[in-house]
mmCIF file of the C-alpha atoms, coordinates in Angstrom:
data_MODEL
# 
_entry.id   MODEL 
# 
loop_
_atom_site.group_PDB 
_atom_site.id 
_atom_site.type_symbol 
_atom_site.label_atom_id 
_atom_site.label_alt_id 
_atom_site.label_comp_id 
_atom_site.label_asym_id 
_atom_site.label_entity_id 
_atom_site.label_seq_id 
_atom_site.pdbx_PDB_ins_code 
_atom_site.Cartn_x 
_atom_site.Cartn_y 
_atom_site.Cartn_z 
_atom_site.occupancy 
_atom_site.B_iso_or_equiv 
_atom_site.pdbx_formal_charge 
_atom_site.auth_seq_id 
_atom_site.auth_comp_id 
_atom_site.auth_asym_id 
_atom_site.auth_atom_id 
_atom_site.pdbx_PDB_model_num 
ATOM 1  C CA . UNK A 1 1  ? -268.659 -43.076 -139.458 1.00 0.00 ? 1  UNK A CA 1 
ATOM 2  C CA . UNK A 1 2  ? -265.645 -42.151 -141.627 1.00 0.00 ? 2  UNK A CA 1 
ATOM 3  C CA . UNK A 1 3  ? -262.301 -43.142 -141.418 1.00 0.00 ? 3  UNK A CA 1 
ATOM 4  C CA . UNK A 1 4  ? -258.854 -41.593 -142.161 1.00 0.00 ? 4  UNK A CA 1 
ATOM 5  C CA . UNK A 1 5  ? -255.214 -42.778 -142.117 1.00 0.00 ? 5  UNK A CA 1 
ATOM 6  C CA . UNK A 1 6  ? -252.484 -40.630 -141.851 1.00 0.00 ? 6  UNK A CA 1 
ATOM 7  C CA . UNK A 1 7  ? -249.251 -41.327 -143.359 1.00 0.00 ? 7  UNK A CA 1 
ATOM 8  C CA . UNK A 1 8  ? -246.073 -39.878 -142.253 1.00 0.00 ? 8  UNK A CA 1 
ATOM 9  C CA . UNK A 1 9  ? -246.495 -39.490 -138.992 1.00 0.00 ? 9  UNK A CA 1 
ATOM 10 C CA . UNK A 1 10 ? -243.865 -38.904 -136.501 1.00 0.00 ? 10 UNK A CA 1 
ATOM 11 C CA . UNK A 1 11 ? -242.761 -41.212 -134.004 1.00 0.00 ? 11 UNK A CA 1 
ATOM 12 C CA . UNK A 1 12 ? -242.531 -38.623 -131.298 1.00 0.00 ? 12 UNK A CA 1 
ATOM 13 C CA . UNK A 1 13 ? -245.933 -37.061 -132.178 1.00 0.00 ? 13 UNK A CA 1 
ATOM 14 C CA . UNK A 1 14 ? -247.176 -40.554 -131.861 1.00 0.00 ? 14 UNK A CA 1 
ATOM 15 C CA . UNK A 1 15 ? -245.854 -41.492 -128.675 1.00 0.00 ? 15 UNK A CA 1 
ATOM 16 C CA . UNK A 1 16 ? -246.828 -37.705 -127.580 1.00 0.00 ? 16 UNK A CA 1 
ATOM 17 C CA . UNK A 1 17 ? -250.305 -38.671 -128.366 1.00 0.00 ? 17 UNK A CA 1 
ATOM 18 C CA . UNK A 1 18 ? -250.750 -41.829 -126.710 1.00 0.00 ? 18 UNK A CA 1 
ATOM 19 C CA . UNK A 1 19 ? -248.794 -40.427 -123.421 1.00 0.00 ? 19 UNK A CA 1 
ATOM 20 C CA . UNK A 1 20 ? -251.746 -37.066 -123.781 1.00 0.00 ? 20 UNK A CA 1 
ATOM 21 C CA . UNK A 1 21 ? -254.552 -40.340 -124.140 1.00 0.00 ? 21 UNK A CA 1 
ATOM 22 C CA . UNK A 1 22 ? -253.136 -42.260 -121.768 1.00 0.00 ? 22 UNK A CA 1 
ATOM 23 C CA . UNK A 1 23 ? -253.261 -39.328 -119.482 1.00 0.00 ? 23 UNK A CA 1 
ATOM 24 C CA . UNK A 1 24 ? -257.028 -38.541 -120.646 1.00 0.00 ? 24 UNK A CA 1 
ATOM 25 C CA . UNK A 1 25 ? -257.839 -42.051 -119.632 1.00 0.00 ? 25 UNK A CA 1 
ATOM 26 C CA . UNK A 1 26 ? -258.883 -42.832 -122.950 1.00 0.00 ? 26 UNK A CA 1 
ATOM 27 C CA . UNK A 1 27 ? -257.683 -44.418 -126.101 1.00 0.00 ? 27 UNK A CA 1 
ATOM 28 C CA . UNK A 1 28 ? -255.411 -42.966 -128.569 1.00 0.00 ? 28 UNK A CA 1 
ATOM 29 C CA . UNK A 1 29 ? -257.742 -43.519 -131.247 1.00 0.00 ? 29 UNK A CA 1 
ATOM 30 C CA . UNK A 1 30 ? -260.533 -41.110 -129.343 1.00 0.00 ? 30 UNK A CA 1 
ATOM 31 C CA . UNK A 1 31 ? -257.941 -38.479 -128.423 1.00 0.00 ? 31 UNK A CA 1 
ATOM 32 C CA . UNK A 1 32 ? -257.261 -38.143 -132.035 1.00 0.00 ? 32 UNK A CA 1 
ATOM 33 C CA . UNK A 1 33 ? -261.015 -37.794 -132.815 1.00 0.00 ? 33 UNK A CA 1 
ATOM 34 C CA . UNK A 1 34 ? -261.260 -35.394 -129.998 1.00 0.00 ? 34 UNK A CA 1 
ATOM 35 C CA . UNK A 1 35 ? -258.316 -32.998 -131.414 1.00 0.00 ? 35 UNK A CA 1 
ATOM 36 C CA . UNK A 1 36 ? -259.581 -33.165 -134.666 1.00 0.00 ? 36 UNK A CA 1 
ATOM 37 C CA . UNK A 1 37 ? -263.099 -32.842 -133.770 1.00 0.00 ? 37 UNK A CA 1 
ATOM 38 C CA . UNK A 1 38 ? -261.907 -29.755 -131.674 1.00 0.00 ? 38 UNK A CA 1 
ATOM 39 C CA . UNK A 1 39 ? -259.710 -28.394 -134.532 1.00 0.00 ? 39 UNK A CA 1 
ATOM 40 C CA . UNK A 1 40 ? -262.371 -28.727 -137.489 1.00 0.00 ? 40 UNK A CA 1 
ATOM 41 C CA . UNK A 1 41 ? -264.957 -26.972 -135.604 1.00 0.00 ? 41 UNK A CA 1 
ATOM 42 C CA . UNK A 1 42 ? -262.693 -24.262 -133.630 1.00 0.00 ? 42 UNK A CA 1 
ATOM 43 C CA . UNK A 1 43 ? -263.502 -20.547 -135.374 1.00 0.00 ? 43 UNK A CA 1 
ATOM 44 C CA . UNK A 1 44 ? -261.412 -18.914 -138.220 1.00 0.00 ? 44 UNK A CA 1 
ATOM 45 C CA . UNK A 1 45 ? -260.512 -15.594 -135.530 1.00 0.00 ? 45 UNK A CA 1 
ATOM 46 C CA . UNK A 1 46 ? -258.854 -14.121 -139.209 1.00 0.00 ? 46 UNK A CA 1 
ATOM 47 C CA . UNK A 1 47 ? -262.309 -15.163 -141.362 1.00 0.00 ? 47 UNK A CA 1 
ATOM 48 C CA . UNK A 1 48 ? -264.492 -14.258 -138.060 1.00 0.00 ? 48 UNK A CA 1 
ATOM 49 C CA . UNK A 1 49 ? -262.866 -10.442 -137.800 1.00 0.00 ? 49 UNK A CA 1 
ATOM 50 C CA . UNK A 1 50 ? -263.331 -10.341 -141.909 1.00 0.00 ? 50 UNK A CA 1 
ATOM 51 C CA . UNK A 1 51 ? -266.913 -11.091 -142.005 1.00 0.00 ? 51 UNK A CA 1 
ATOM 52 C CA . UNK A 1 52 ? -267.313 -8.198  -139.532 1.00 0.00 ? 52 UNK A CA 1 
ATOM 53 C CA . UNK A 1 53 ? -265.734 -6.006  -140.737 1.00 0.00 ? 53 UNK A CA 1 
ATOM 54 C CA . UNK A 1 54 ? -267.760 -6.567  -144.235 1.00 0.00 ? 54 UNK A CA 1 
ATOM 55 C CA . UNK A 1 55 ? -270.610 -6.268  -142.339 1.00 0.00 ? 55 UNK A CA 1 
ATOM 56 C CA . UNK A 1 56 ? -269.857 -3.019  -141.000 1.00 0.00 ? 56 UNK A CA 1 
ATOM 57 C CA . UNK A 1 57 ? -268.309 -1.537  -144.445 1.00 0.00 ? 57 UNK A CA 1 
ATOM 58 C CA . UNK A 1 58 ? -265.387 -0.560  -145.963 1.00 0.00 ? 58 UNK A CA 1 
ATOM 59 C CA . UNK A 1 59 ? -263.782 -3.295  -146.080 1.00 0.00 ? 59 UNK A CA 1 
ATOM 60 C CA . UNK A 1 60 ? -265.122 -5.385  -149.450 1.00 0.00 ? 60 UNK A CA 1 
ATOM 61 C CA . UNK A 1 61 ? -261.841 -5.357  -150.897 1.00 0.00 ? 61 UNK A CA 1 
ATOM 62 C CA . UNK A 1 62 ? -259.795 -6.487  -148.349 1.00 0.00 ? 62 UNK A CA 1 
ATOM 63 C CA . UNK A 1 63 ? -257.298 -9.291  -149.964 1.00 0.00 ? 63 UNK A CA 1 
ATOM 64 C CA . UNK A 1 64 ? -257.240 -12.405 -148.156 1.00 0.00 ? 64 UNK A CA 1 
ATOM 65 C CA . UNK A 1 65 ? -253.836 -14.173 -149.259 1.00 0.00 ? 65 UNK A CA 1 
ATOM 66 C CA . UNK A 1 66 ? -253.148 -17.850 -149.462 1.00 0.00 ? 66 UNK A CA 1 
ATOM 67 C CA . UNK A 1 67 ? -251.137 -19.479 -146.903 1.00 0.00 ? 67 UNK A CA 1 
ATOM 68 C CA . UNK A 1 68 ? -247.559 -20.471 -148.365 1.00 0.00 ? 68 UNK A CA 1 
ATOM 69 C CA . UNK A 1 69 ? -246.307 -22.442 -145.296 1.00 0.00 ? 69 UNK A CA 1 
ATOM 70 C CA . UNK A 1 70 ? -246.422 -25.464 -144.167 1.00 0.00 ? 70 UNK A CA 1 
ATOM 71 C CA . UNK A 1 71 ? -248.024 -26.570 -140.558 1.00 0.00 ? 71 UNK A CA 1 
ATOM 72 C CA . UNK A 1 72 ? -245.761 -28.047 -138.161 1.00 0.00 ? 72 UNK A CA 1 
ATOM 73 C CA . UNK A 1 73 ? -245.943 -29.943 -135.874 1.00 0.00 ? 73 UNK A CA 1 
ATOM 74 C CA . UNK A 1 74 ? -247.292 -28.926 -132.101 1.00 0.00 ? 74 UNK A CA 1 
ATOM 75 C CA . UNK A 1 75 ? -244.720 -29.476 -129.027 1.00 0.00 ? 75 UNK A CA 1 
ATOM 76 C CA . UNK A 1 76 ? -247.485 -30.452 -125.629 1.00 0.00 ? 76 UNK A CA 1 
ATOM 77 C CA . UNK A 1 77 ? -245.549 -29.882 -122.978 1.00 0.00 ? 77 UNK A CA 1 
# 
């Protein structure tokens, strides 16, 4: 299996994580692989409605613009 490390991380998201874990009843570590698992394999809805529309027609030259911002970070309540 692969590995990652992730720099930069907040304190808060940290603690956030291990409090979400902790509430899971697992470890911090597999909450982490579960969210990312989860995110990585979750559907583009924007690339999904795209594709079919192409498949219908009419819509071949539809720009798709790069994204500009920056991701931030995810309050759990």
């Amino acid at each position: 299996m692969a590995s990652i490390v992730v720099r930069g991380l907040d304190e808060s998201v940290k603690a956030r994580l291990a409090a979400q874990a902790k509430k899971r009843g697992r470890s911090m570590e597999a909450e982490v692989r579960e969210i990312l698992t989860r995110a990585a394999t979750q559907p583009n809805i924007g690339l999904a409605l795209l594709r079919a529309g192409q498949s219908v027609g009419g819509v071949e030259e539809l720009p798709v613009p790069e994204r500009s911002d920056r991701a931030r970070a995810v309050e759990f309540s």
